[in-house]
Phi, psi and omega in degrees: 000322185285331199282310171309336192253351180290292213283335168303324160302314188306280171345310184259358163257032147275332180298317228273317181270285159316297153348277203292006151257331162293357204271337151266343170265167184305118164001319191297297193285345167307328185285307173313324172283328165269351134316296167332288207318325213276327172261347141286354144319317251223293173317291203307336199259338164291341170262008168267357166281292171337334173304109183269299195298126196317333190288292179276359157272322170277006154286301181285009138293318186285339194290303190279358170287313165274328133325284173315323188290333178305313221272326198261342160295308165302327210256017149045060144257181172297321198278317177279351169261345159301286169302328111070239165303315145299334163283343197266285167355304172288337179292308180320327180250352168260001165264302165297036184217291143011299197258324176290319177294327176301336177297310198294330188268000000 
């Protein structure tokens, strides 16, 4: 729960701050932050094959799941900070459901 309420914080402070600084800063560094995500994107899905526990494959999902939202954040047009926002919405109610059934089994 705490991690979820972290990462929702996080979300919004890239909507609030960042987004709206690349749109001023140079095409370079927009590129460069979407590399980062893109290799973290890379990290995270090379380290979900190696996953056994059920547990820690939906963490690592839920990771790269917030990576494509990062990635859609940054690149600050009206349409990617819509969708954005709706995966951030969505990561919340399909990772906590995630995690409550991995509780259950």
């Amino acid at each position: 729960m705490l991690a979820s309420m972290v990462l929702k914080i996080a979300s919004f402070g890239i909507a609030r701050f960042i987004a709206p600084a690349t749109s001023c800063v140079s095409m370079l560094v927009s590129s460069w932050i979407l590399s980062f995500v893109a290799s973290l994107l890379l990290n995270a899905a090379s380290s979900l094959v190696f996953a056994i526990d059920l547990k820690k494959t939906v963490a690592y999902l839920s990771v790269i799941h917030m990576n494509v939202t990062v990635a859609a954040l940054v690149l600050s047009c009206s349409l990617s900070l819509i969708s954005g926002g709706l995966q951030c919405s969505a990561h919340g109610v399909i990772s906590t459901s995630l995690f409550l059934s991995c509780g259950l089994l």
